[in-house]
N, C-alpha and C positions, 0 to 999 in steps of 0.2 A: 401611719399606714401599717395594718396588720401585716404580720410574715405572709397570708394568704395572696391579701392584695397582691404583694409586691414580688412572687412566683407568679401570679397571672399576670404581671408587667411584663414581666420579661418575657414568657412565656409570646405574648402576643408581639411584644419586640422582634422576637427570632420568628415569629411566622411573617409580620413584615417585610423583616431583613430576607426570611430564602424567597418569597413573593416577587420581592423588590429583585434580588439575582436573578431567580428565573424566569423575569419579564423583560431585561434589560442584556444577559446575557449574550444572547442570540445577535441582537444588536452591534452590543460589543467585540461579539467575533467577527463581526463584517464592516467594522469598522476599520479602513486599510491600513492605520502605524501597527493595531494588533496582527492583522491578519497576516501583515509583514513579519512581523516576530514569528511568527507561529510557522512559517513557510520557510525563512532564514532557519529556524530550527529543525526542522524536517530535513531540509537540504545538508543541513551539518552531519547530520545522524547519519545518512544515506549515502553522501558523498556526492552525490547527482542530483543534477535541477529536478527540484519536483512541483508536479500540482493538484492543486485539489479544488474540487467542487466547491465545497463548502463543509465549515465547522459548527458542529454542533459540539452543547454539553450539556452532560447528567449531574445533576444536584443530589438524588436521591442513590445513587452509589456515584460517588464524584469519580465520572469520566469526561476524558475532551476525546471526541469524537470528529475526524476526516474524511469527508465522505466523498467518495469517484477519486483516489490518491493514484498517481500514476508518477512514476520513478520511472527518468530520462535512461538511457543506454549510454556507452561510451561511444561514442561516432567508430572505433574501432571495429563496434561487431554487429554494425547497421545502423537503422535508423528505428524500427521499432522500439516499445519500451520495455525497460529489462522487469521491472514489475508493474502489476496496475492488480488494484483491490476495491470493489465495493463500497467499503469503509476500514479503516483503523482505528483501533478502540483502544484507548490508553487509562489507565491506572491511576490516583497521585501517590506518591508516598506522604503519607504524615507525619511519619518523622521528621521528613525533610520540611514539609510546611510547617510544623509550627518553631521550627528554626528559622521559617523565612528564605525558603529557600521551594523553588515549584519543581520538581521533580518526578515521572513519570515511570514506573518501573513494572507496569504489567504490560504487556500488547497484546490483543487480540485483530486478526486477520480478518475478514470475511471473504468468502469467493475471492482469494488472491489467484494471479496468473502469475508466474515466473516464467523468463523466455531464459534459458540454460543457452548459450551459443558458444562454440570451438570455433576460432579464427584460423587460416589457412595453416598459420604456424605452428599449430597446436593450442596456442592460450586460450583459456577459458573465462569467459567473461566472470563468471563467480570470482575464478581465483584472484584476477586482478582485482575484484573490488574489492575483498577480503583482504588483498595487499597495504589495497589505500586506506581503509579503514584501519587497519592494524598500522600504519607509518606515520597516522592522522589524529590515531587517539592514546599511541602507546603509555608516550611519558606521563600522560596523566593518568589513563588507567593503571599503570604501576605505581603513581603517587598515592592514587586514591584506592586503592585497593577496590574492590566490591562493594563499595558505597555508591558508583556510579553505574554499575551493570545495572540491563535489567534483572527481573526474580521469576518473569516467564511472560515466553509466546507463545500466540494459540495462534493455529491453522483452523479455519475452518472450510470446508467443502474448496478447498483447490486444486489448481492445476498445474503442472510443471509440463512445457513444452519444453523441445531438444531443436537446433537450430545450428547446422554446419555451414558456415559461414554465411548468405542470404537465402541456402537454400534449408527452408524449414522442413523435419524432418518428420515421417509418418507416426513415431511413437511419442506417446503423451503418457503421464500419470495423472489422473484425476481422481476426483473424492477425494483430494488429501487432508487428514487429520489430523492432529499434534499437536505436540507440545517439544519446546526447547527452554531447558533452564538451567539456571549456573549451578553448578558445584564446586567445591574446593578446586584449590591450585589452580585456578582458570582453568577450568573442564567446565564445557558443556553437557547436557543431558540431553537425549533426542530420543522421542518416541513418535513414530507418523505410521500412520497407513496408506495405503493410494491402491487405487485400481490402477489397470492397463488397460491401454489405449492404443488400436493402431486408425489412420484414419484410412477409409474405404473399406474396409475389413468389418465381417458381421462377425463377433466376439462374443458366444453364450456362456462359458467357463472360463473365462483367460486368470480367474482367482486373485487372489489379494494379495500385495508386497507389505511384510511389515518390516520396518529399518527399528531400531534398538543401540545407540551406540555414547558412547562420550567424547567430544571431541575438543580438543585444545582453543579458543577464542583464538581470532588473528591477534598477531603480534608475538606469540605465546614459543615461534620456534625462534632462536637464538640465531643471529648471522653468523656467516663463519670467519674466524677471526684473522685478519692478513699474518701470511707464513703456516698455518694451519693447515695439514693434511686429513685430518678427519675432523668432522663434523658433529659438535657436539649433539646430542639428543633432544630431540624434541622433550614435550609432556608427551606421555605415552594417549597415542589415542584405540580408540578399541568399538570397532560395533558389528553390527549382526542384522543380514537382513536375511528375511525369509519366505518363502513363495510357498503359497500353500491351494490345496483346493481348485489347480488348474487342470485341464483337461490338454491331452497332449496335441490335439488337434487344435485347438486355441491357441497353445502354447506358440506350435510353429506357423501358424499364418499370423501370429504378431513378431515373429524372429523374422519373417522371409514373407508376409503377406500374399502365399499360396497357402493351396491345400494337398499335401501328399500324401491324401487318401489314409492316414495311419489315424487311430481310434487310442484312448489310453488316459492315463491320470498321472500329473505330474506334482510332485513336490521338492522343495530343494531350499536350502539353505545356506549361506555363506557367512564366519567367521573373520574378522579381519584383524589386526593388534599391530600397533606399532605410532610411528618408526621406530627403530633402535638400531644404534651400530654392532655389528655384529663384531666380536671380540675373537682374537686367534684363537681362544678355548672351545670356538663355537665352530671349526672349522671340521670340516669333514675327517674323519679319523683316516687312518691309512690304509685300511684294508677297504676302502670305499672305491668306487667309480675312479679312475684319474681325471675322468671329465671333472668332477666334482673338487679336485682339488685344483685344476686350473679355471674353472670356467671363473674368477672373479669374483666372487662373493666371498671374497676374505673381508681381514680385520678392517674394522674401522670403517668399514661400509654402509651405511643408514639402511635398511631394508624393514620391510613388511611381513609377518608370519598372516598366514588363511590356511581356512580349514572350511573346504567347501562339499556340501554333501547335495547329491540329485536323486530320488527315488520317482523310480518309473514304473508302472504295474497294470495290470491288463491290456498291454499293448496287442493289437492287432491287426487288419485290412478294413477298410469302413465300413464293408458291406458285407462281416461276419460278424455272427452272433458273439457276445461277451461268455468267453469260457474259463474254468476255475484254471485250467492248464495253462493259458495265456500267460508268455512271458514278461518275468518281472525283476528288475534290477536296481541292486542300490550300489552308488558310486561315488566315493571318497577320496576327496583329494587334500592332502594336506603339505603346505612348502613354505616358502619363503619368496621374495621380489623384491629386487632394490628398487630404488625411490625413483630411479628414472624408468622404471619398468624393462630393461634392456636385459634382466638376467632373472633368469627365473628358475630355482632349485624346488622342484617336485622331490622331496623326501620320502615321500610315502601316498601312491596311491592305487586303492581297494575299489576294483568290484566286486560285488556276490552278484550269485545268481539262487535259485533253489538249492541246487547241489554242487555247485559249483562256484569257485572264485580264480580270480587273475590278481596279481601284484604287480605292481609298478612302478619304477623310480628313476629319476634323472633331471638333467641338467638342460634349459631351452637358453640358448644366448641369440639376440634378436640381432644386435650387430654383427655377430661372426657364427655364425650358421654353422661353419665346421668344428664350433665346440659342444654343440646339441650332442647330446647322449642322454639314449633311453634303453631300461632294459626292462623286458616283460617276463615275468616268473611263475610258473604254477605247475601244481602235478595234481589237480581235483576240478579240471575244466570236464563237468559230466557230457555224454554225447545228444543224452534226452532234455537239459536245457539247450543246447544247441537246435537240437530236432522242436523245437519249440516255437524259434524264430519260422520255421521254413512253415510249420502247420499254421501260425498264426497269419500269414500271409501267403498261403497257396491252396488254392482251391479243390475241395475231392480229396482231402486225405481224411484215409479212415481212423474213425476212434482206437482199436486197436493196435494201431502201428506203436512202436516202442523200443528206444534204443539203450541198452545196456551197457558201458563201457568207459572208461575215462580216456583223456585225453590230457597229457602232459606238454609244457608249453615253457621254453626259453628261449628268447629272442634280444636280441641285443643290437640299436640302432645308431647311424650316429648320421650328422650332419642334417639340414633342411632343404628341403623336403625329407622325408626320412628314407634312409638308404640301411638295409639291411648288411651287418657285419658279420654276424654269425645268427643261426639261427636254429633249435630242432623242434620240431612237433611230432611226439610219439604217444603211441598205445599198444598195452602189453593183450587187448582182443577188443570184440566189440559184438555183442549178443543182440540180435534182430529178427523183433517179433514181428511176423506179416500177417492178419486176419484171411483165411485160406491156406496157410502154409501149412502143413501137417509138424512139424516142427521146426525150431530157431534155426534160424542164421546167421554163421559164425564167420565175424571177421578176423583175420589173424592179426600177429604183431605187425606194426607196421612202424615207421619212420620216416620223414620229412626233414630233409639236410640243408640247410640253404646256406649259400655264402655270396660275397658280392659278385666271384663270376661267372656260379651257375646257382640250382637247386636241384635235388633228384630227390623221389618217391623211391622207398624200397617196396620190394613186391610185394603187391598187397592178394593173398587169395580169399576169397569168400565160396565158402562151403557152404552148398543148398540142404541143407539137413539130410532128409530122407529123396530129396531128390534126383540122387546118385547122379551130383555132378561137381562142379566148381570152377570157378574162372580167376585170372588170375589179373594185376590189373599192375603196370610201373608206370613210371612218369617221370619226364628231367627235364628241366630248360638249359637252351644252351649258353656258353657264358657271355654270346651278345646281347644288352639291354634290349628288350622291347620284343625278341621274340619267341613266339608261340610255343607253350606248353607241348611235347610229344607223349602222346599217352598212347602205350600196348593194351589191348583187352584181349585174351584168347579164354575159351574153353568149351567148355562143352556137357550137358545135361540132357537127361530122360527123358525129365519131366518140365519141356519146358512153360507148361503151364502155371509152373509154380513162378516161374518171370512175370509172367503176364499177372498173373494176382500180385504181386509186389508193385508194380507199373501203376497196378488202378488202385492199389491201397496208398502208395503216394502220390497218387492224384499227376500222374504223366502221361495216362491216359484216360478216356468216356468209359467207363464199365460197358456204353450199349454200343462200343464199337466191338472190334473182333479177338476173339479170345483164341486160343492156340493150343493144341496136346499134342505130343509127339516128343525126337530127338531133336536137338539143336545144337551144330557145330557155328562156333564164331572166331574169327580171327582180325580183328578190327585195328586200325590205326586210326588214331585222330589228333588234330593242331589246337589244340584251344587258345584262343587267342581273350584277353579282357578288353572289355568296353565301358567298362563304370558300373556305378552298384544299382539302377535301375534292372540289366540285363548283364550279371556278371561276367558270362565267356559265350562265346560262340567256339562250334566243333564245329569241322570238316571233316567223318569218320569216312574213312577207307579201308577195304578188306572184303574178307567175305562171308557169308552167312549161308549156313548150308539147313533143310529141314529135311527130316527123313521119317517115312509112315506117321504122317501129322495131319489134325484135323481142325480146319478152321471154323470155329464159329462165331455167327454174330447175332444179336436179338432181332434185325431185320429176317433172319434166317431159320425156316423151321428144320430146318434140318443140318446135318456138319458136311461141310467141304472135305472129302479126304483127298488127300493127296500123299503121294508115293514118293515125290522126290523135286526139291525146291530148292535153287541154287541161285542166290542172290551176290550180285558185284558191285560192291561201294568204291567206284572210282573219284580220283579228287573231282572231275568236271559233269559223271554220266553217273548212273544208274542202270542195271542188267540183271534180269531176273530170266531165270530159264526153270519150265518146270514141267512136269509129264505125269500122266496117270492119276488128275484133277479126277474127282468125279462129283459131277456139279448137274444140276437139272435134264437129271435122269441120261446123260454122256458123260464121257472120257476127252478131259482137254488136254491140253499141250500145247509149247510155243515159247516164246520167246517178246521179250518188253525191254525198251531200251528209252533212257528221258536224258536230259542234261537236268542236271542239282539246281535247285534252288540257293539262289545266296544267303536268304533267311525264310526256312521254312517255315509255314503255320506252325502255332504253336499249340496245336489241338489233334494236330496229326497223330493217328492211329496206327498206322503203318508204314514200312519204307514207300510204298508208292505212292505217299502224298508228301512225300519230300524234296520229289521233284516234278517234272512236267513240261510240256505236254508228253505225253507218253506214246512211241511209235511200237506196234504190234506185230507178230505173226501169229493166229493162234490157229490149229484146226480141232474141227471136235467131232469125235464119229457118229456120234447122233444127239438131237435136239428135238425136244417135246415139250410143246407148251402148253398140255397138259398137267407137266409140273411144276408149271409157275404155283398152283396155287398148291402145293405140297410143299414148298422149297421157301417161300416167301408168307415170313407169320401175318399175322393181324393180330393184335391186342386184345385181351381176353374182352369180352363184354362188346367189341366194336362187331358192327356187320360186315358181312365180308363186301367190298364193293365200296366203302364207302371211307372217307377220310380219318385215316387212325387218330388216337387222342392227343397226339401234338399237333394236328392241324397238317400232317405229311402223309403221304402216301407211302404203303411197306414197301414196295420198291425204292421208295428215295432215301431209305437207309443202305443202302447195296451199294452205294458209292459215298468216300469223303468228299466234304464238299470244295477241295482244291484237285480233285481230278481228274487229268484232261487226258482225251486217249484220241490216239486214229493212227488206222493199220487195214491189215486185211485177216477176213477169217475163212476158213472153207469150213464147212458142213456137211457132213456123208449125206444125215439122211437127217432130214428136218420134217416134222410131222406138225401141222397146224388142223389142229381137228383131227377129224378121217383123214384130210389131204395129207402129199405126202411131197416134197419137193427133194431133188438126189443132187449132187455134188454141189452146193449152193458155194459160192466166192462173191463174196461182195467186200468194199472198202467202207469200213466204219469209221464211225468217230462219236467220242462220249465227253461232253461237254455239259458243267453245268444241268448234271441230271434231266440229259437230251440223247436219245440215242436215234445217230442217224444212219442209214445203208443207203449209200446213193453210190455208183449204182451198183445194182447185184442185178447174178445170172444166175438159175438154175433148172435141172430139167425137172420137169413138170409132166407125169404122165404121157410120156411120148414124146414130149414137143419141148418148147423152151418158155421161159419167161423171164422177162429181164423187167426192170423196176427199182423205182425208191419207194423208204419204209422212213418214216419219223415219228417217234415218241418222246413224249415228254413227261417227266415223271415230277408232274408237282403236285398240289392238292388235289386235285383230279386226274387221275392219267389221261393222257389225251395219243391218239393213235391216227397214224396218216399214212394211206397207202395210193402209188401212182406205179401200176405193172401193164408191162405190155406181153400177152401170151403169143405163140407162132404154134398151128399145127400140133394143138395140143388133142388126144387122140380121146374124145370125148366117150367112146364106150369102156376106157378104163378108165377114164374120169366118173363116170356113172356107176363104177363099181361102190364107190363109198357112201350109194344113199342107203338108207335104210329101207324107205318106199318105193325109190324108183331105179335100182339096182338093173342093170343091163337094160335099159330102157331106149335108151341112142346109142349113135354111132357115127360118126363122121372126121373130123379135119377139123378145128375151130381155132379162127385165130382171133384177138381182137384188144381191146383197151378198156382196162378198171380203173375209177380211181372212188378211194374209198375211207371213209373217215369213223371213228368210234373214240368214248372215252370211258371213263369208270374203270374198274377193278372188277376182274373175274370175268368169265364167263356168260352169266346171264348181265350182266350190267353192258360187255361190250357189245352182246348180240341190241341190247332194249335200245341203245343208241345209234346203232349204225345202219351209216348214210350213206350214198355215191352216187353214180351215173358210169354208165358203161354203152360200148359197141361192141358186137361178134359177129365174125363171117364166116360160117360152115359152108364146107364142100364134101360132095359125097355123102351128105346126110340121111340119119334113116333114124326113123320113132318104127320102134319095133312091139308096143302095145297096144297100136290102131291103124287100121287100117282106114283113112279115110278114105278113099275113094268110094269104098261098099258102105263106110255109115254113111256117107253124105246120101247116097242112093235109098239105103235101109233107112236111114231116119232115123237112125239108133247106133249103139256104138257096137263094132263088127271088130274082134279082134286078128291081129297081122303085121304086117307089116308095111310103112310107105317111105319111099324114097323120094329121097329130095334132091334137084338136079344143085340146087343154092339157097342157103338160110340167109337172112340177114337180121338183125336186130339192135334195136335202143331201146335201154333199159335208165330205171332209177328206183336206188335204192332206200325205201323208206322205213327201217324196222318197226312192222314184222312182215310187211309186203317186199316186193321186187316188181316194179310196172311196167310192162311192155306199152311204150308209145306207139312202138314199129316192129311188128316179125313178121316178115314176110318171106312164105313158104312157098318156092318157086319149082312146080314140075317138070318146067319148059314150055308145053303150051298154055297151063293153065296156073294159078296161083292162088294163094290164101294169103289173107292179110289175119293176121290177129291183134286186135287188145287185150287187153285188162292186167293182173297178176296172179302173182304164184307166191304164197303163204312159204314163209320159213321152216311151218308145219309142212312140208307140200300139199298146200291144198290148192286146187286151180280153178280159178275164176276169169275166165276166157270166153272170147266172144269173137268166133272164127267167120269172117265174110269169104265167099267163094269165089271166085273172078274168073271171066271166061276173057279175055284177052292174051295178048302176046305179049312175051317177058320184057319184063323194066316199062311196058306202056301202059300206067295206070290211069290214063285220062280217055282212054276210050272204052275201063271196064265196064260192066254192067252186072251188078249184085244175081247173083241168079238165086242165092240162099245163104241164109244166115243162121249159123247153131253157136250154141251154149257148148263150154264144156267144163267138166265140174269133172271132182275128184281125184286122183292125185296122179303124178305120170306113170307111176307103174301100174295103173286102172284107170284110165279116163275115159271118162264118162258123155259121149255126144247126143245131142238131140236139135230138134231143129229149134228155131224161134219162130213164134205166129206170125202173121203178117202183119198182123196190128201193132206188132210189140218190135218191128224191125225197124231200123234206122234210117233217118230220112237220108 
């Protein structure tokens, strides 16, 4: 047989032979004494019953393949399984085969799940198996060296659940990838990735964990040997995990599965090395902490050094925009922890900020709380990182705003919770730009003293530049735990306008609420008491606040409020404001306002009177024209007047905050609505919910009286409601204010309006309004005609006619007024009239004559019927045809 031949023997031998494997194989794994072996060795490896689907194997990269493998739990920490995979994909070694020996030393995972579970006691299901394993396979792995490890595992696409004793826990890592493999001296190598997972939680950024570390295989730490007081050292292990590319809003609804509204990007890193016994040379020197030399972390103690770094950066409110100014912080911690975690030595740890940094160092002991000491160090805490937090989360501060000054910081804490031992916060000024202020605002040196039985603020003044003023401001708690801050505020400014711009440039107040010029004297107390970092303190300020030649304005406002003199009482339970020489829609006010305090005032409040309520009155005003409502009350450029300004409000509905309640009494000298003229008007109001009601008011009226309610409501529409009752109001001075029909009557007239309108303005409230009315005149007299002689002439005969009694029913329909009923009674004889009378006074009437006896209309008889036209100080009679008279 040629050499040829006999390479194609063989040749087709070994295709037989892998043929003949790879047909029989399959067989042979499901065959039960193998499949036995192969599960007996799984369980050896694992420590725990395992099972598997079914075995497969690869010829063409020789792997034995377990497919649906699921690894039992310790009855300990449940009843679920502590791993389950897809499949596990093993390796052989060759060297070890063709010595005759089967040997597996690659593994690959697929879709593994590990359930990670803490039992009530604390143990952890990993550690204990890592125990068993390590107590199970020591003596031969130290015989056999590394001949028996594997050489590497692969994760693919897993998952690691967390599971506190039956109750599984919301955070998960998945997508995990990796690898683990041996290195010298029994070290492992670990590199993995995983996402995070919280369950219910919608997670768009929560970023990627990567772990990086080497760590000692079980068996690898030494027992401690009886009579031995320290513990020899482990293999050093060392790893590094890293968070990257998380967003801070992800971050914390997977810490805490809310949302607390905060926007940001988070990264962070942790270092970790050890064990190792820390040696006396390694002991805190003597110029250190004492906490540090007693808290226990002396010699011969196994502990853990970390060095863990968190960077945070464009933090803000969720519902502001991403700004370059948005504060950003990196923070560094670096110490040590013994191996039970019960002591924990912080050697050094760093924030920065842009312009600033804190130092900080000390000692946490978890069993004895009274050995914790911490102390916090800096002299470069800037005021404009600080002012950074407050703009990134408060709303209406202007770009301009701008704080200048350092802030120096030594604090020293001890025991848990942390309890302040000594403490100062000082600065040598503090320079503050306001956008409006004519020039900086200068704070002076200040200091912050604190010790465990009190704290005190040294005087703080703040100088208004050019606003020729300054106030002054202290502060101490007393040395009982828990209560409330006392803070002084006095002084006094020119300008205090320049307040009010600083107010709306830190966004404390609306810009389109009310602005203020004049003198300001203040003499305030207040309790600040803390409530947690949501609403850091609440204040009860008490004192007084005085304003002198000041003018209020507001963008509701076309015109300024002066006022002469304004003397406000911040009592702990009330509110008191007394002021005089207002000069407001075209009068002189004065009066007196009194409320009880709010316990938590609105937090949009513009002024002291929406700090409390409801609000009790006296005001009087020597005249009132509401004529200048529409001078006094703007409208928005471009808007028509009458019609709903461009927030959907009406300009009056800015003239009140929307928590202000009022009711009181007000007098009126002389109140002018139109031409009319009404004289010492008193009525009880009340202003509710941009409602203004007078129920009831008295005033005289042209001779006579009128008493009545008034209701307005000022929402998109103004809407106006009048119900008056008049007595013996003296109708020829009434008549003086037409323009047409000027001395035209004369009489007594008493009777009832009720009368409705809405819109803005003038022409809007006349094109809307409606009512119905009755009047009864006595002694009446129309002194532009003389019916008797037209009725006769046929035509209109001017003079005068007297009426023994008027009566009439009316309704109002703008631009008419319609008489259903007037009937003009002589004594023996009478007129009936219909029709109306034009707002223009034009008259469209239609007068029947009646020859009967008074009040007996059922036995008249029409004797003629006239038309009368044109307006009452000219009108106009004529007869009506026969044909065109009424049946």
């Amino acid at each position: 047989m040629t050499q040829r031949k006999k390479r194609l023997a063989w040749l087709a031998l070994v295709v037989v032979v892998f043929v003949a494997a790879r047909q029989s194989l399959p067989y042979l794994l499901r065959w039960t004494p193998v499949r036995r072996v192969l599960l007996a060795r799984l369980e050896y490896a694992f420590g725990r019953p395992v099972q598997v689907d079914g075995f497969d194997v690869s010829l063409v990269r020789p792997r034995l393949q377990a497919n649906g493998i699921t690894v039992a739990e310790d009855p300990r920490f449940g009843q679920e399984f502590f791993l389950r995979a897809d499949s596990l994909s093993a390796g052989l070694d060759w060297a070890a085969l063709l010595h005759g020996h089967l040997r597996f030393v690659r593994f690959t995972f697929t879709r593994p799940h590990l359930n990670v579970v803490v039992a009530a006691d604390g143990t952890w299901n990993v550690e204990t198996w890592l125990e068993s394993r390590a107590s199970a396979g020591n003596a031969a792995a130290r015989g056999a060296g590394t001949s028996g490890r594997p050489r590497q595992i692969v994760v693919n696409a897993g998952r690691i659940n967390f599971k506190r004793g039956a109750d599984k826990q919301p955070f998960a890592l998945v997508e995990v990838d990796g690898t683990l493999a041996p290195r010298d001296r029994g070290m492992w190598s670990m590199d993995f990735e995983a996402r995070l997972l919280r369950a219910g939680v919608s997670l768009q950024e929560a970023g990627t964990v990567g772990f990086h570390g080497q760590l000692p295989e079980a068996g690898a730490l030494p027992a401690l040997e009886p009579g031995a007081t320290t513990q020899q050292a482990s293999l050093p292990a060392q790893f590094d995990l890293a968070w990257q590319r998380a967003s801070l809003s992800d971050a914390l609804r997977l810490l805490t599965g809310q949302d607390f509204g905060v926007r940001g990007s988070l990264e962070g890193s942790l270092s970790v090395r050890g064990p190792a016994a820390k040696s006396a040379a390694g002991a805190p020197s003597a110029d250190e902490s004492a906490a540090l030399l007693s808290s226990g972390l002396g010699a011969g103690l196994l502990r853990w050094t970390f060095r863990g770094d968190l960077r945070l950066s464009g933090i803000h409110r969720w519902d502001f925009p991403l700004r370059p100014d948005h504060p950003a912080v990196n923070l560094t911690v670096e110490g040590a922890v013994a191996a039970d975690r019960s002591l924990w030595e912080l050697s050094k740890v760093t924030l920065d900020a842009t312009r600033s940094n804190l130092r900080a160092n000390g000692v946490f002991a978890r069993d004895s709380p009274e050995k914790t000491r911490f102390r916090f160090l800096s002299s470069s805490v800037h005021f404009d990182d600080l002012f950074a937090w407050y703009r990134a989360f408060h709303a209406g501060v202007a770009d301009g705003v701008a704080l200048d000054g350092f802030l120096g910081v030594d604090v020293e804490t001890a025991g848990w919770p942390l309890r302040i031992e000594r403490g100062v916060l000082a600065t040598d000024g503090v320079r503050v730009t306001v956008p409006g202020v004519t020039k900086q605002w200068q704070l002076s040196h200040a200091a912050l003293r604190a010790t465990p039985q009190s704290a005190e603020l040294s005087p703080v003044v703040l100088t208004m530049g050019d606003a020729g003023g300054s106030f002054r401001l202290t502060a101490k708690s007393p040395p009982k735990p828990g209560t409330p801050w006392q803070v002084l505020l006095s002084g006094d400014t020119e300008r205090v306008e320049e307040l009010f711009a600083g107010a709306v440039a830190l966004g404390l107040k609306n810009d389109k609420a009310w602005q203020a010029r004049g003198t300001m004297h203040a003499n305030l107390r207040a309790n600040l008491h803390w409530q947690g970092i949501g609403q850091p303190w609440s204040a009860a300020p008490t004192g007084t606040v005085d304003l002198e030649a000041a003018e209020l304005r507001s963008r509701a406002l076309a015109l300024p409020v002066r006022l002469a003199r304004a003397h406000l009482e911040l009592g702990a339970a009330d509110r008191r404001i007394r002021f005089s020489g207002a000069q407001f829609l075209g009068g002189e006010w004065s009066g007196t306002m009194h409320a009880t305090s709010h316990a938590n005032p609105p937090a949009s409040t513009a002024l002291p009177i929406a700090s409390a309520g409801p609000w009790d009155f006296v005001i009087e005003v020597n005249r009132l024209d509401t004529a200048e409502f529409d001078r006094w009350f703007a409208v928005s450029p471009g808007v028509v007047r009458g019609s709903p300004i461009e927030d959907g409000q009406s300009a009056m509905r800015f003239a009140w905050p929307d928590a202000f309640e009022a009711n009181g009494r007000i007098t009126v000298g002389d109140l002018a609505v139109g031409r009319l003229r009404m004289k010492n008007v008193k009525a009880k109001m009340s202003l509710a919910d941009h409602n203004v009601e007078i129920s009831p008011g008295d005033a005289d009226f042209f001779g006579g009286k009128v008493h009545g309610n008034f209701r307005a409501a000022f929402d998109a529409t103004p809407s106006y409601d009048v119900d008056a009752q008049f007595d013996r109001v003296d109708l020829a001075a009434l008549t003086t204010v037409g323009r047409t029909f000027a001395d035209c009557c004369a009489g007594k007239m008493s009777g009832h309006i009720q009368l409705t309108a809405s819109g803005a303005g003038p022409d809007g409230l006349l094109e809307s309004l409606k009512g119905e009315g009755t009047a009864n005149l006595v002694g009446a007299e129309l002194r532009t005609l003389d019916l008797a002689q037209s009725r006769d002439a046929g035509t209109s005969q001017t003079g005068s006619t007297a009426f023994r009694n008027v009566k009439a029913h009316f309704t109002v329909d703008a631009p008419e007024i319609f008489f259903d009923l007037l009937r003009l009674d002589y004594g023996g004889q009478a007129d009936l009239v219909t029709g109306y009378v034009t707002f223009a006074d034009a008259l469209r009437l239609t007068l029947h004559h009646l020859d009967t006896s008074p009040g007996d209309d059922t036995a008249a008889t029409f004797e003629r019927v006239f038309r009368i036209t044109g307006t009452l100080g000219a009108p106009q009679l004529a007869p009506i045809p026969l044909a065109n008279k009424p049946r």
